[in-house]
C-alpha positions as CSV (number, residue, x, y, z in Angstrom):
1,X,-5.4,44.3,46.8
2,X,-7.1,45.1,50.2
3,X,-9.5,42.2,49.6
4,X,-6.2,39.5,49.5
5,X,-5.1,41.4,52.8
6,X,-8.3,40.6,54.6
7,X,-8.0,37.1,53.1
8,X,-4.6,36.5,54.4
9,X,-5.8,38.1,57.7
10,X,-8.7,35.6,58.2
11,X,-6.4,32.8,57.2
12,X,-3.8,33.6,59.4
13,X,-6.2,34.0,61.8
14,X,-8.0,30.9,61.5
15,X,-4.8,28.6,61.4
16,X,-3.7,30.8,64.6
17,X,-7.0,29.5,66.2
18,X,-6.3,26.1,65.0
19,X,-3.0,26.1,65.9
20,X,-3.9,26.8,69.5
21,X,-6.1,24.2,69.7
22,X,-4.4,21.4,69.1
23,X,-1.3,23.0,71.0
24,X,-3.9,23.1,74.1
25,X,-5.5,19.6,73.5
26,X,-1.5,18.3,73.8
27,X,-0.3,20.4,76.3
28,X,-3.8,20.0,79.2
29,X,-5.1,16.9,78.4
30,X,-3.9,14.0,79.8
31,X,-4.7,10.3,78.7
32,X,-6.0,8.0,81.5
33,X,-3.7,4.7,81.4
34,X,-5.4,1.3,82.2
35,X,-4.9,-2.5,81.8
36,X,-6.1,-3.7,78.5
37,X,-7.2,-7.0,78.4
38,X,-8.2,-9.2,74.9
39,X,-9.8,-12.8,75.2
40,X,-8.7,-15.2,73.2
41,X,-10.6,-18.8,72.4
42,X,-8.2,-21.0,73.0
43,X,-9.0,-22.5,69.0
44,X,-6.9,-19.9,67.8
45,X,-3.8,-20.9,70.4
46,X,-3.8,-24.5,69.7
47,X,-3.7,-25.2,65.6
């Protein structure tokens, strides 16, 4: 039985490490906005 305890632990731990993470990545960092721009050859507009 101890051995499932100290599996649990790790696995808590591990998905408490995760967990933080991603809450960290979505919470600090902030995505740079810019204009976006695609050409087109003019082909593809006129069929």
């Amino acid at each position: 039985m101890p051995s499932l305890i100290r599996f649990l632990v790790i696995c808590g731990v591990l998905a408490g490490i995760a967990y933080g993470g991603m809450f960290a990545l979505a919470t600090l960092v902030q995505p740079n906005e810019r204009e976006m721009r695609v050409k087109i050859p003019s082909d593809r507009l006129n069929k």
